[in-house]
PyMOL Python script that loads the backbone (N, CA, C, O; Angstrom):
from pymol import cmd

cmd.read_pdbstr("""\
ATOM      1  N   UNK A   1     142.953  37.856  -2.595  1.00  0.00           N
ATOM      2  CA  UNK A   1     143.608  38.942  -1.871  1.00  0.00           C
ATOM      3  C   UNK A   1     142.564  39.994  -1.537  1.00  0.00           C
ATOM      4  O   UNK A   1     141.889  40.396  -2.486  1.00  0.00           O
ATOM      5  N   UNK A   2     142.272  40.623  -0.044  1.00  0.00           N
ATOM      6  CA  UNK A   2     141.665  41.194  -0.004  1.00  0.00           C
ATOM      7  C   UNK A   2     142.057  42.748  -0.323  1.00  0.00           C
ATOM      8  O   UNK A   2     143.247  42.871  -0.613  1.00  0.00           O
ATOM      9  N   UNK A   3     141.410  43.784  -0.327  1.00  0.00           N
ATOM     10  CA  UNK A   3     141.805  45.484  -0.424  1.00  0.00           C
ATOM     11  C   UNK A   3     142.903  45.913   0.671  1.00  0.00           C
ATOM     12  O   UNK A   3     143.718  46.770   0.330  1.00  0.00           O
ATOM     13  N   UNK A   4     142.979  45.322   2.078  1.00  0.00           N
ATOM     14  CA  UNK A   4     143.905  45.529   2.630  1.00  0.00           C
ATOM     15  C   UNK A   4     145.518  44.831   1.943  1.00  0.00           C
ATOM     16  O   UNK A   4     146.465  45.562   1.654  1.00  0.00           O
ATOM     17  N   UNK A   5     145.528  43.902   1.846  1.00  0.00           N
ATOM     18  CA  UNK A   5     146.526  42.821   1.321  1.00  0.00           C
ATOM     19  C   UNK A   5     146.900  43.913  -0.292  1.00  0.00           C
ATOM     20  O   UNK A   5     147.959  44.476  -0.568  1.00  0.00           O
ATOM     21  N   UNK A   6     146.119  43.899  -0.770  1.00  0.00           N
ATOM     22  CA  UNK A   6     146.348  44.811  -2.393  1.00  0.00           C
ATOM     23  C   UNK A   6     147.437  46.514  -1.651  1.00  0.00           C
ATOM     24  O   UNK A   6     148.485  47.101  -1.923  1.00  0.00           O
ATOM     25  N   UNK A   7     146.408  46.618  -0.747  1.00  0.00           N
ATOM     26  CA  UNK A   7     147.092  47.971  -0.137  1.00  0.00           C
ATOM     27  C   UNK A   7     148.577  47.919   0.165  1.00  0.00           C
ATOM     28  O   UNK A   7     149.512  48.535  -0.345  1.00  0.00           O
ATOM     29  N   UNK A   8     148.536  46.982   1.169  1.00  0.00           N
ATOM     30  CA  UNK A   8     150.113  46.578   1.484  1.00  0.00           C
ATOM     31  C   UNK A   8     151.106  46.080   0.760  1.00  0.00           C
ATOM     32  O   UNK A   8     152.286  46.012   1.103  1.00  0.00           O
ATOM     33  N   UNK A   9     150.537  45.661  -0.445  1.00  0.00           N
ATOM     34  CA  UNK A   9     151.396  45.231  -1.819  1.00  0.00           C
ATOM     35  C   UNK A   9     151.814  46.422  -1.898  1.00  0.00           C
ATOM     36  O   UNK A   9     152.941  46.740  -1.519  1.00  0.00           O
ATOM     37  N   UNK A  10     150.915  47.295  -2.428  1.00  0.00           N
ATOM     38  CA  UNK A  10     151.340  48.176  -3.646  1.00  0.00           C
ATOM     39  C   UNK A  10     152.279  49.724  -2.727  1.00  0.00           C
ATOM     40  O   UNK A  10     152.991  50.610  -3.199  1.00  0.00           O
ATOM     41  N   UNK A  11     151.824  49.438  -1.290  1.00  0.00           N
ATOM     42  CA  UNK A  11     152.727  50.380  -0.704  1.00  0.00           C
ATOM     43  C   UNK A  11     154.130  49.508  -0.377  1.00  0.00           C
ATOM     44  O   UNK A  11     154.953  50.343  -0.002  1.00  0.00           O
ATOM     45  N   UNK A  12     154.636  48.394  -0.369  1.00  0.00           N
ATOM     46  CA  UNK A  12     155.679  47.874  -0.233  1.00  0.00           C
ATOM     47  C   UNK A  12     156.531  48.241  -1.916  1.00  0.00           C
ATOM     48  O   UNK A  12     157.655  48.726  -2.041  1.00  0.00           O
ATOM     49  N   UNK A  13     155.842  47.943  -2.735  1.00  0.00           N
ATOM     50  CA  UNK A  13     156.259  47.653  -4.312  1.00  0.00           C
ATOM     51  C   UNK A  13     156.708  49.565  -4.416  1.00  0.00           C
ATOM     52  O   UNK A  13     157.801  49.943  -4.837  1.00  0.00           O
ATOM     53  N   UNK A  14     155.549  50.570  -3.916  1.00  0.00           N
ATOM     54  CA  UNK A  14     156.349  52.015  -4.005  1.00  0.00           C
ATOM     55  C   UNK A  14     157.675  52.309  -3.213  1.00  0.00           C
ATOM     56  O   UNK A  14     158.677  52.867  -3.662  1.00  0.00           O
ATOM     57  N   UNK A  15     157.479  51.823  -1.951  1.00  0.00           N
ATOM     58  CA  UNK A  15     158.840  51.573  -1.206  1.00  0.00           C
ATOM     59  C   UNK A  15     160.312  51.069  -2.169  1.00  0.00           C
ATOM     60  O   UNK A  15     161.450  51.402  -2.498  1.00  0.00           O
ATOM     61  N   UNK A  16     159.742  50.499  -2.235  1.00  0.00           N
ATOM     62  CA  UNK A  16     161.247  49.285  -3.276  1.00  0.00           C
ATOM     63  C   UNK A  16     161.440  50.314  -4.195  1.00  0.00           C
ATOM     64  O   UNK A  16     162.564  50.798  -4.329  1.00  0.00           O
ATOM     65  N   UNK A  17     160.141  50.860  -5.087  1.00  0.00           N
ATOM     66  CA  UNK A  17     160.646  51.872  -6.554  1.00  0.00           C
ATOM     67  C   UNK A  17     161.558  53.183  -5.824  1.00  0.00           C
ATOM     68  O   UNK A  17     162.575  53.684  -6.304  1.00  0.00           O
ATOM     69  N   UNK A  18     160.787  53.625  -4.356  1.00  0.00           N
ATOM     70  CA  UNK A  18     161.294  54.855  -4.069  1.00  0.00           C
ATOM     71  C   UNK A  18     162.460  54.809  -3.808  1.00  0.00           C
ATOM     72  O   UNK A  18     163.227  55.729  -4.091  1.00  0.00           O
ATOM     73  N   UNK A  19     162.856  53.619  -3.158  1.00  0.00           N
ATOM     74  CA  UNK A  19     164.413  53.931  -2.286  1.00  0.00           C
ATOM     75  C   UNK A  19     165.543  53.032  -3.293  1.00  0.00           C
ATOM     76  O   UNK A  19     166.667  52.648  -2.971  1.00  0.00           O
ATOM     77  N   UNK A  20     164.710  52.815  -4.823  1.00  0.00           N
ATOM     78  CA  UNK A  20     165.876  52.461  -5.798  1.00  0.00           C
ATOM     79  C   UNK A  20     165.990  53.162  -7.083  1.00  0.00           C
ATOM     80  O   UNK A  20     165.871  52.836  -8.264  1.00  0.00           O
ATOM     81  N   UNK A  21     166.195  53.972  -6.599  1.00  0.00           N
ATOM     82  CA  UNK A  21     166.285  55.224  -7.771  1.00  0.00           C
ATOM     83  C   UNK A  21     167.155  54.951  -8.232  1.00  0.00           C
ATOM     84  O   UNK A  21     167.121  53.797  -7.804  1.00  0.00           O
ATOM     85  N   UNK A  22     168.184  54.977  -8.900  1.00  0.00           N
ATOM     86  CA  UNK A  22     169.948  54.543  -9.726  1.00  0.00           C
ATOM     87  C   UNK A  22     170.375  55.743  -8.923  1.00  0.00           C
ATOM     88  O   UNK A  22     171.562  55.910  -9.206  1.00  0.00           O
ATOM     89  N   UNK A  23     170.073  56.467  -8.240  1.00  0.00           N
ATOM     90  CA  UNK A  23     170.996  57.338  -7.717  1.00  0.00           C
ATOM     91  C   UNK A  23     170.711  57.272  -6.048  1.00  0.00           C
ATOM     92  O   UNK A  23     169.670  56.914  -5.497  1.00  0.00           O
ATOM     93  N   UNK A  24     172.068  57.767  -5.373  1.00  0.00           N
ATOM     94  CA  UNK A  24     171.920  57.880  -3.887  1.00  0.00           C
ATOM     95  C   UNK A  24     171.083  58.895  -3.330  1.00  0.00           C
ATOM     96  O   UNK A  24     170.269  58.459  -2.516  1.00  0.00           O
ATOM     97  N   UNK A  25     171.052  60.222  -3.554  1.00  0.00           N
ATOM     98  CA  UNK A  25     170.643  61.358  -3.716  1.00  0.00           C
ATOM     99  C   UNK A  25     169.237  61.122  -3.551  1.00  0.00           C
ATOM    100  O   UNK A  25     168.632  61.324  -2.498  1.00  0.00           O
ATOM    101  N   UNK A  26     168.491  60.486  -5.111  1.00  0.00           N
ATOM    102  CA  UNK A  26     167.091  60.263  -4.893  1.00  0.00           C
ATOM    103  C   UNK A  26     166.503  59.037  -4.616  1.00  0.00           C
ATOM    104  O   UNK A  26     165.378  58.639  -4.920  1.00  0.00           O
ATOM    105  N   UNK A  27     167.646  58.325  -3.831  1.00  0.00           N
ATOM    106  CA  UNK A  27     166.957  56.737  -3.067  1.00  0.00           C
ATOM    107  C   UNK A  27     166.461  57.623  -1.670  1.00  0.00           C
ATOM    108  O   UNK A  27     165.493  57.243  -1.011  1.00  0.00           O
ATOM    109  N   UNK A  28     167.444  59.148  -1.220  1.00  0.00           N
ATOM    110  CA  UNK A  28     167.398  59.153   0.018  1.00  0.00           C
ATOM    111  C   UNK A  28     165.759  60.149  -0.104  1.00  0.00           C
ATOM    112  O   UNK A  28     164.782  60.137   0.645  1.00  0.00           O
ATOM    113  N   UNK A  29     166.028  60.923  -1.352  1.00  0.00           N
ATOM    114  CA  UNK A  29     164.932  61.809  -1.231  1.00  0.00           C
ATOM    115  C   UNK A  29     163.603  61.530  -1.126  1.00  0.00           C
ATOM    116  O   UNK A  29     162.745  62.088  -0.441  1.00  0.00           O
ATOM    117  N   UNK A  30     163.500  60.373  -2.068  1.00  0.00           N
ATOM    118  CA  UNK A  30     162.223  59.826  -2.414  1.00  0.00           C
ATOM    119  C   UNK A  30     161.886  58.990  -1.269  1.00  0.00           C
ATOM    120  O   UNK A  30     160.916  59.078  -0.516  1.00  0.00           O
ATOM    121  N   UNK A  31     162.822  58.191  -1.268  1.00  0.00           N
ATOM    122  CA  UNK A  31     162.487  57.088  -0.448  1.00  0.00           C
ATOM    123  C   UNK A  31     162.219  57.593   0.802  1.00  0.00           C
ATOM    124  O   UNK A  31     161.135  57.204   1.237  1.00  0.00           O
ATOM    125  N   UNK A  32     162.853  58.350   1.552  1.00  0.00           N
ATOM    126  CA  UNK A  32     163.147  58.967   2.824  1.00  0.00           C
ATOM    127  C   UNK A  32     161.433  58.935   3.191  1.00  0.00           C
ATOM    128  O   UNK A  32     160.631  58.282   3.859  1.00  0.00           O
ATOM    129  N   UNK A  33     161.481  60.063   2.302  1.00  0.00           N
ATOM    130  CA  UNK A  33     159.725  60.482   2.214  1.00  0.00           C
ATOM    131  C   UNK A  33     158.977  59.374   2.452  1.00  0.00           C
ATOM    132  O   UNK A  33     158.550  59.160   3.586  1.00  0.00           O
ATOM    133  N   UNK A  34     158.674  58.363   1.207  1.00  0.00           N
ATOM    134  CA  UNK A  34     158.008  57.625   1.545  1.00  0.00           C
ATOM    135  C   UNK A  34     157.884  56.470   2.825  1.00  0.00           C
ATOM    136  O   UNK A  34     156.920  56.144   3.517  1.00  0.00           O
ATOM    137  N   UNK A  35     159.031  56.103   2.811  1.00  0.00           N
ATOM    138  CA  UNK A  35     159.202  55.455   4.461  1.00  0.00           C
ATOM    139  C   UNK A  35     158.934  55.959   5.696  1.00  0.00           C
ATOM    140  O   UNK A  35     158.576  55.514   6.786  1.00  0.00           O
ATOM    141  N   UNK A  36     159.180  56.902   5.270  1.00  0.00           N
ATOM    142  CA  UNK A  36     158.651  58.029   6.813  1.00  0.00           C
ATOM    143  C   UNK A  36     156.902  58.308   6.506  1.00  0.00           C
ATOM    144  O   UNK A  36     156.243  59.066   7.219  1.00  0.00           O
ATOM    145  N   UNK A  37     156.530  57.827   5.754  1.00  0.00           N
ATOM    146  CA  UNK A  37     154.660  57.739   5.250  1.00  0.00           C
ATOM    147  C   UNK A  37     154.201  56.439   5.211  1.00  0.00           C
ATOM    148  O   UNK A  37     153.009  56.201   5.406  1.00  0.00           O
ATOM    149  N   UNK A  38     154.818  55.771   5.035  1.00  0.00           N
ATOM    150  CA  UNK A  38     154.444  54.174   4.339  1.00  0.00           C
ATOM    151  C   UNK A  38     153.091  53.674   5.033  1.00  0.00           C
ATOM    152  O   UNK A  38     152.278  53.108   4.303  1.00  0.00           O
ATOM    153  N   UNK A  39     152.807  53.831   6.309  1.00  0.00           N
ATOM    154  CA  UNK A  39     151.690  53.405   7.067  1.00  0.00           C
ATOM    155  C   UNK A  39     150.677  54.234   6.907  1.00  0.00           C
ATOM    156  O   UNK A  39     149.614  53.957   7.462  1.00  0.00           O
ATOM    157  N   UNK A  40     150.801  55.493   6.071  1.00  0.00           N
ATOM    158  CA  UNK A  40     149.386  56.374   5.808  1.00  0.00           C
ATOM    159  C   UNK A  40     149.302  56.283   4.377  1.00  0.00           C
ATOM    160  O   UNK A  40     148.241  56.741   3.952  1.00  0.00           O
ATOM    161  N   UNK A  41     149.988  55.892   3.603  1.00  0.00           N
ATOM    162  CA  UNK A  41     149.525  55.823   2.011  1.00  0.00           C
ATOM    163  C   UNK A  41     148.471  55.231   1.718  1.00  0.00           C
ATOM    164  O   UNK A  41     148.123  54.081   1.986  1.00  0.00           O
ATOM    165  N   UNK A  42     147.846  56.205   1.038  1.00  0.00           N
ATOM    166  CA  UNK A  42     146.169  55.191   0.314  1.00  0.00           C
ATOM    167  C   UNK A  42     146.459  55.108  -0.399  1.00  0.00           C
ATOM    168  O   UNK A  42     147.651  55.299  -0.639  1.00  0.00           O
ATOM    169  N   UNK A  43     145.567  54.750  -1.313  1.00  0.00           N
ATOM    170  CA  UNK A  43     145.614  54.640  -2.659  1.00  0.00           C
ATOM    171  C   UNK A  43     145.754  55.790  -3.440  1.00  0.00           C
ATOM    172  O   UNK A  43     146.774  55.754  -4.128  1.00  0.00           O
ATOM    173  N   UNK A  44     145.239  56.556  -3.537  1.00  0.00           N
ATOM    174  CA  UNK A  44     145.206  58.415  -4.078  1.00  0.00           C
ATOM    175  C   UNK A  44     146.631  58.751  -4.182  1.00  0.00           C
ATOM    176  O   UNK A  44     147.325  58.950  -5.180  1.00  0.00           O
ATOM    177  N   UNK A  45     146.908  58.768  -2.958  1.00  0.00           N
ATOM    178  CA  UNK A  45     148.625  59.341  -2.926  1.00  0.00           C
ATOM    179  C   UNK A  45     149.466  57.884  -3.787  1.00  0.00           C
ATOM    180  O   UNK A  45     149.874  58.233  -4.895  1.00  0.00           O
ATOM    181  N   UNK A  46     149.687  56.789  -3.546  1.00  0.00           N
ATOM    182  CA  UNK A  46     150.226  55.873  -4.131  1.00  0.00           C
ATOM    183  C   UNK A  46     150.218  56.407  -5.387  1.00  0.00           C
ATOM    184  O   UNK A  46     151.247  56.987  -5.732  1.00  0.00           O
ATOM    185  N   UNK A  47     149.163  56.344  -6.273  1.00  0.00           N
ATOM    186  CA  UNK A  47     148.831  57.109  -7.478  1.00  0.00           C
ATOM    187  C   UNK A  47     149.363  58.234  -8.381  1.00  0.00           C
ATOM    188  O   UNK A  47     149.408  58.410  -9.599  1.00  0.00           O
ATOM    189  N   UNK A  48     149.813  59.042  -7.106  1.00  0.00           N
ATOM    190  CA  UNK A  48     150.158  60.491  -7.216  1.00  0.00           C
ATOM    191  C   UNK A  48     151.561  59.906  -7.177  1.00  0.00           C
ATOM    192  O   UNK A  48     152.164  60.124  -8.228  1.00  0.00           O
ATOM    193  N   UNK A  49     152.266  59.216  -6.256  1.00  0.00           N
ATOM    194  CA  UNK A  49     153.436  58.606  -6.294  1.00  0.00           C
ATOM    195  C   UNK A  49     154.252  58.294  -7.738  1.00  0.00           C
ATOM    196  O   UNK A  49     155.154  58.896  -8.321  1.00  0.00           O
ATOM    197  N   UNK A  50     153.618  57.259  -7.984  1.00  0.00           N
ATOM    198  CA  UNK A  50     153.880  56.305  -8.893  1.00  0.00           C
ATOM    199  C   UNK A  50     154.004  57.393 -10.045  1.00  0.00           C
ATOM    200  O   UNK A  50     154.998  57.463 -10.768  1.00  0.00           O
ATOM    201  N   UNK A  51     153.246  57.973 -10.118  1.00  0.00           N
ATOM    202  CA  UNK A  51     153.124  59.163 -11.740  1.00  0.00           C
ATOM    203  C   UNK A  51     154.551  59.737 -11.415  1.00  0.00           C
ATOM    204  O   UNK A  51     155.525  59.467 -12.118  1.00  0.00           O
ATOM    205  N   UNK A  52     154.639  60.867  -9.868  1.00  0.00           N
ATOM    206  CA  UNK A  52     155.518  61.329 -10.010  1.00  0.00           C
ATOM    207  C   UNK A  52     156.888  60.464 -10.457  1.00  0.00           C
ATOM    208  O   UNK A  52     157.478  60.956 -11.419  1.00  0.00           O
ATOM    209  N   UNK A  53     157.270  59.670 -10.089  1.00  0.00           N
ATOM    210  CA  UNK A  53     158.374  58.522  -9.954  1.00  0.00           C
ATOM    211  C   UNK A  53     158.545  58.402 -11.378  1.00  0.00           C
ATOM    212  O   UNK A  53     159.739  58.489 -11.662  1.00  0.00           O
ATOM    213  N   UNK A  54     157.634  58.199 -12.611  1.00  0.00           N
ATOM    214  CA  UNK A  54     157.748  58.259 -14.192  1.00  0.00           C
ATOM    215  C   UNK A  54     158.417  58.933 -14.512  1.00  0.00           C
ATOM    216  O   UNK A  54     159.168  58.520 -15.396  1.00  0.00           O
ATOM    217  N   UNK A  55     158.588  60.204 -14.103  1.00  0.00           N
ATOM    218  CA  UNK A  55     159.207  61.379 -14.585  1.00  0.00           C
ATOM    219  C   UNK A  55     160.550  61.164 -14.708  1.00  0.00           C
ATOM    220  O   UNK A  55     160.990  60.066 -14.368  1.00  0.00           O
ATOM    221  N   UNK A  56     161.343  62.075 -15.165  1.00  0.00           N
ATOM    222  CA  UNK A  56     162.470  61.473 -16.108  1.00  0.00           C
ATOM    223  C   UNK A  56     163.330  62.248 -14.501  1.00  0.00           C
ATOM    224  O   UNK A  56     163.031  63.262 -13.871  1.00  0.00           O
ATOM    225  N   UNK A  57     164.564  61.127 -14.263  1.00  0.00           N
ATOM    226  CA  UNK A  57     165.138  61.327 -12.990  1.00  0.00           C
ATOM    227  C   UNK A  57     165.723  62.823 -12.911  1.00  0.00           C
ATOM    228  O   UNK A  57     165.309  63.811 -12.303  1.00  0.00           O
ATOM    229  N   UNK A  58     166.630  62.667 -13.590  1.00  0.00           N
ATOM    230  CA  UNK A  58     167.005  64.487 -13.700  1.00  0.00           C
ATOM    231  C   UNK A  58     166.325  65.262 -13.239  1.00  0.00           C
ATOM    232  O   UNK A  58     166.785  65.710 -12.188  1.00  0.00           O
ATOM    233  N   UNK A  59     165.190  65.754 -13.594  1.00  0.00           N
ATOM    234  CA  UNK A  59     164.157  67.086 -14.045  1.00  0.00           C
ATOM    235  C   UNK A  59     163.857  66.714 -12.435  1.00  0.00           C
ATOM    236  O   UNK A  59     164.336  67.486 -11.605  1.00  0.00           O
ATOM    237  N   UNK A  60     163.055  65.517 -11.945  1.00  0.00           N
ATOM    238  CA  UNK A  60     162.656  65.146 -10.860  1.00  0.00           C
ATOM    239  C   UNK A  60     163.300  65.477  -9.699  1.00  0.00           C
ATOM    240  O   UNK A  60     162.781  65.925  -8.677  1.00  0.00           O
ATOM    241  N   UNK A  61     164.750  65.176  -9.953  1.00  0.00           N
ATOM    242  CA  UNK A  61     165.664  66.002  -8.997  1.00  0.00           C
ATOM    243  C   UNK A  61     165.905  67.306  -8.876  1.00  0.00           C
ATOM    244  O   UNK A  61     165.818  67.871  -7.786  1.00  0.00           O
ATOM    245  N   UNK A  62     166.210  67.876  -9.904  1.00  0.00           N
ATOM    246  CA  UNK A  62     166.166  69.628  -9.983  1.00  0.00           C
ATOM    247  C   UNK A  62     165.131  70.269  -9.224  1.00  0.00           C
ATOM    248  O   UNK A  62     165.242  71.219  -8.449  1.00  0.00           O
ATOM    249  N   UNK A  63     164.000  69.551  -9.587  1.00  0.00           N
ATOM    250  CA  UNK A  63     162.582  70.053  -8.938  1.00  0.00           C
ATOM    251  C   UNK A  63     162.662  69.703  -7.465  1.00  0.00           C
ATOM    252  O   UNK A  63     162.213  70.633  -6.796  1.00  0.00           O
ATOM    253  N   UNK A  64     162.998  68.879  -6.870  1.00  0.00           N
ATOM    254  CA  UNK A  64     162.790  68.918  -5.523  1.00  0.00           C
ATOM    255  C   UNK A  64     163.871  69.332  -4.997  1.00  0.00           C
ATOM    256  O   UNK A  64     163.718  69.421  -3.779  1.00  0.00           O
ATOM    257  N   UNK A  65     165.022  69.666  -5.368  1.00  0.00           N
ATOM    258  CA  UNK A  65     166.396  70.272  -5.176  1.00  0.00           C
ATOM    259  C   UNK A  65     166.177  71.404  -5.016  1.00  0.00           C
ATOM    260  O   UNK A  65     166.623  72.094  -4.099  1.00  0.00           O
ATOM    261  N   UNK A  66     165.144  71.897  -6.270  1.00  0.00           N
ATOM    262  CA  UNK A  66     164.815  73.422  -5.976  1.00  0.00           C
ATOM    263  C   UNK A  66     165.497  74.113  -7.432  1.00  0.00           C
ATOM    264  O   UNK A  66     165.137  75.169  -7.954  1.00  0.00           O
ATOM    265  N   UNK A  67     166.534  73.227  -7.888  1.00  0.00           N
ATOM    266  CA  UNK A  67     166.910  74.208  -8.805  1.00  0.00           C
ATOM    267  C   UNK A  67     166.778  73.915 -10.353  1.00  0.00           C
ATOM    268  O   UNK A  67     167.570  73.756 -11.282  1.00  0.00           O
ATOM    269  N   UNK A  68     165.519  73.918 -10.208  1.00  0.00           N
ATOM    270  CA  UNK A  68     164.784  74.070 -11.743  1.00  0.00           C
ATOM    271  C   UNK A  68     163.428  74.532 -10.945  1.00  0.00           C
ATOM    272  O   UNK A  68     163.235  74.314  -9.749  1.00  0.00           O
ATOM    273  N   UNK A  69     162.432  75.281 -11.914  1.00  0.00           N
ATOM    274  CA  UNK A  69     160.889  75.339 -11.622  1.00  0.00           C
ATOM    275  C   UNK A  69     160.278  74.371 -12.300  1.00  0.00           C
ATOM    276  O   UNK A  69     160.371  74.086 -13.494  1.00  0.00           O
ATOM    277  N   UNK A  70     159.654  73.893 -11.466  1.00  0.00           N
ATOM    278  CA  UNK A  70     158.451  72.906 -11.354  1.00  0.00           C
ATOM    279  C   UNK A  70     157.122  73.316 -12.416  1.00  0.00           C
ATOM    280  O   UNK A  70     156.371  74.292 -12.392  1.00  0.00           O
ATOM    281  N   UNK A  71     157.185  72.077 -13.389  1.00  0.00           N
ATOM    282  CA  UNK A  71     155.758  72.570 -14.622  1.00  0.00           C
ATOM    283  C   UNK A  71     154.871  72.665 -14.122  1.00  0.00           C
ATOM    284  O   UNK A  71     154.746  72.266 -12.964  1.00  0.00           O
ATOM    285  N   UNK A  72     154.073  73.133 -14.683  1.00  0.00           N
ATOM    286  CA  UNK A  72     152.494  72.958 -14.610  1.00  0.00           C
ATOM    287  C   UNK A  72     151.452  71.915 -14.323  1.00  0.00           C
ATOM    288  O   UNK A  72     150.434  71.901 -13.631  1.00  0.00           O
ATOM    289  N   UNK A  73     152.284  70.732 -15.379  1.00  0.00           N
ATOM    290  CA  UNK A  73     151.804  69.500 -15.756  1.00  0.00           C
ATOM    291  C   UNK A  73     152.540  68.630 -14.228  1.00  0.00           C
ATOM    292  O   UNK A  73     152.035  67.509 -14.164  1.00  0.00           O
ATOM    293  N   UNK A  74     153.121  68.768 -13.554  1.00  0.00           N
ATOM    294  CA  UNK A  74     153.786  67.818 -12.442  1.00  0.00           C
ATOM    295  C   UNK A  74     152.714  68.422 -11.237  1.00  0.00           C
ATOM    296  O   UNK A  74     152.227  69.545 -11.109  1.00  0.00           O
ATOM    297  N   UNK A  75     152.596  67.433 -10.582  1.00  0.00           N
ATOM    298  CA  UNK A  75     152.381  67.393  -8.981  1.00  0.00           C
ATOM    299  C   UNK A  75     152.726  68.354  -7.940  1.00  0.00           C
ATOM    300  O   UNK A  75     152.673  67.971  -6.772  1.00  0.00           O
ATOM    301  N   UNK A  76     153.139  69.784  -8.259  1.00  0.00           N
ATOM    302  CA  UNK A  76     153.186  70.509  -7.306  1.00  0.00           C
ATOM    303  C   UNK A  76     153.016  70.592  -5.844  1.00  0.00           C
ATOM    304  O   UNK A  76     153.871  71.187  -5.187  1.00  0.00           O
ATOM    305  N   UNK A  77     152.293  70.211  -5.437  1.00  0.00           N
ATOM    306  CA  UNK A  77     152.070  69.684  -4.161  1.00  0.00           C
ATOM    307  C   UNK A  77     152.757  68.966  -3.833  1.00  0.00           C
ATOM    308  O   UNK A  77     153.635  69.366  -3.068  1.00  0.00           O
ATOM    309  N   UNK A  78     152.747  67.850  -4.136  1.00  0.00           N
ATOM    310  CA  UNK A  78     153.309  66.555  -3.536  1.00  0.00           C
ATOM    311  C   UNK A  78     155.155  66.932  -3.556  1.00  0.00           C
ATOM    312  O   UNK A  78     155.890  66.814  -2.576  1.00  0.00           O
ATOM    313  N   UNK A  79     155.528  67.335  -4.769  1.00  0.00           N
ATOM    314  CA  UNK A  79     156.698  67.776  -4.721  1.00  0.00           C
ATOM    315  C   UNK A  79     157.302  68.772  -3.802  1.00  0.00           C
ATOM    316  O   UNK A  79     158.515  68.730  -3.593  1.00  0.00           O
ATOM    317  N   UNK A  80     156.533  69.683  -3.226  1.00  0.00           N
ATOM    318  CA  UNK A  80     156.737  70.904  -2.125  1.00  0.00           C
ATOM    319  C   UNK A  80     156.238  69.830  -0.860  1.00  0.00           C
ATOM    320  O   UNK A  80     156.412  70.406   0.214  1.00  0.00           O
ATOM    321  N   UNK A  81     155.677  68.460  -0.671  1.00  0.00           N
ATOM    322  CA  UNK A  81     155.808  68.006   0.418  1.00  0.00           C
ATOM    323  C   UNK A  81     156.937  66.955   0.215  1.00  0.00           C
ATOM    324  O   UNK A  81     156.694  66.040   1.001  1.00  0.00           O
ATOM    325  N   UNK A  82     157.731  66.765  -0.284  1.00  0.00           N
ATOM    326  CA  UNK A  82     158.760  66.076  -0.763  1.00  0.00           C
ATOM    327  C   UNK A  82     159.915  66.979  -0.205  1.00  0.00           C
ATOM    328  O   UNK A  82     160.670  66.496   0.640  1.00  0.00           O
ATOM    329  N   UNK A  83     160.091  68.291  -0.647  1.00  0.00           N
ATOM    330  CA  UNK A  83     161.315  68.819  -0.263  1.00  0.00           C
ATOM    331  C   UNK A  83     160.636  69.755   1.009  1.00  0.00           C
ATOM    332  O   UNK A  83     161.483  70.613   1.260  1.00  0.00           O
ATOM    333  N   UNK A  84     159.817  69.881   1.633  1.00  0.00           N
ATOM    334  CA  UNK A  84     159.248  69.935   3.283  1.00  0.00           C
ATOM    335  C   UNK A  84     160.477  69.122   3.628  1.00  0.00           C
ATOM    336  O   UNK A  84     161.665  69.423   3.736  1.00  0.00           O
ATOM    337  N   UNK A  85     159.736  67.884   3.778  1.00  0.00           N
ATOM    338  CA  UNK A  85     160.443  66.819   4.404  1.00  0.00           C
ATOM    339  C   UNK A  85     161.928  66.429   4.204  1.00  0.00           C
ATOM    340  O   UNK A  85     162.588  65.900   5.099  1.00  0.00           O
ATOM    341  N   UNK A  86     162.586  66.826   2.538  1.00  0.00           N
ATOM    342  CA  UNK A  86     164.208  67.192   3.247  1.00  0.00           C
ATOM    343  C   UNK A  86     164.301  67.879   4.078  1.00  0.00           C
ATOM    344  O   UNK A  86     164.692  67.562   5.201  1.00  0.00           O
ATOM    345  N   UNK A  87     163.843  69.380   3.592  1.00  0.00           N
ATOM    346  CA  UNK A  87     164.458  70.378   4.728  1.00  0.00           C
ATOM    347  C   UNK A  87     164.300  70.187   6.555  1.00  0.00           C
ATOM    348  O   UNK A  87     164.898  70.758   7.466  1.00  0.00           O
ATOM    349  N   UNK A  88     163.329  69.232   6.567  1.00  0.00           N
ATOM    350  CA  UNK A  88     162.860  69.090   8.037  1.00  0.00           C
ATOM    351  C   UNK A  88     163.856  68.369   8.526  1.00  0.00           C
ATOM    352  O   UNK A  88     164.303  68.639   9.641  1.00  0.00           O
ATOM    353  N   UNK A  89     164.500  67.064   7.573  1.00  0.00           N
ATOM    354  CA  UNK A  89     165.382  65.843   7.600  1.00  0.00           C
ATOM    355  C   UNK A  89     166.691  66.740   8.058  1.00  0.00           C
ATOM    356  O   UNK A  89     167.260  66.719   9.149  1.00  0.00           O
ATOM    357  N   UNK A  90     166.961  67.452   7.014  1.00  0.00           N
ATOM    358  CA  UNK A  90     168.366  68.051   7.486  1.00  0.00           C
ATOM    359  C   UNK A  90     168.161  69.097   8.536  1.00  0.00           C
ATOM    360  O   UNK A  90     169.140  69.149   9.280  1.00  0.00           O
ATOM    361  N   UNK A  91     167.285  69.889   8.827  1.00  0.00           N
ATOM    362  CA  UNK A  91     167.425  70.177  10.440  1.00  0.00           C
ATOM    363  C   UNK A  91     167.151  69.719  11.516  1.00  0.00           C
ATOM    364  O   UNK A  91     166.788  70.310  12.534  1.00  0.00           O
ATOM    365  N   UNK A  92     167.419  67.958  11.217  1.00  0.00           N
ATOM    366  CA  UNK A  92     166.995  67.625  12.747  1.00  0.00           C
ATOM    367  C   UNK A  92     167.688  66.897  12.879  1.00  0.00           C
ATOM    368  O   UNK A  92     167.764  66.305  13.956  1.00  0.00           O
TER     369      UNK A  92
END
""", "prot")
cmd.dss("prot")
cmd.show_as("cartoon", "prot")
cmd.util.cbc("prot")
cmd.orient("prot")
């Protein structure tokens, strides 16, 4: 398998984790996101992905919901481009 082929694995395999969350809510949140990226994911962000996605579903939701604050120890970024992209979703 070459680095491209590995690439396209592992962004298909985040796809599948993102848009099967046990909940509807964060199949649409997560996943949304990532499907609407899927053709620019490197590896770095995949990375950053996958960690965030560990996180315990709850907390994960609050945080991009907005209604909890976001630790220290989490992805800040990536999470404020996570709920970008709801808010963009629902005004358009």
């Amino acid at each position: 398998m070459n680095d491209t082929e590995s690439l396209e694995t592992r962004r298909k395999r985040v796809l599948y984790r993102a848009q099967h969350r046990g909940t509807q809510e964060m199949d649409i949140l997560i996943g949304g996101f990532v499907a609407d990226r899927l053709e620019t994911l490197d590896s770095a962000m995949l990375d950053r992905l996958e960690t965030l996605m560990d996180r315990e579903e709850t907390d994960l939701q609050a945080w991009i919901m907005g209604q909890r604050d976001i630790p220290d120890d989490a992805d800040m970024p990536l999470i404020a481009d996570i709920r970008a992209h709801r808010i963009a979703k629902a005004g358009s």
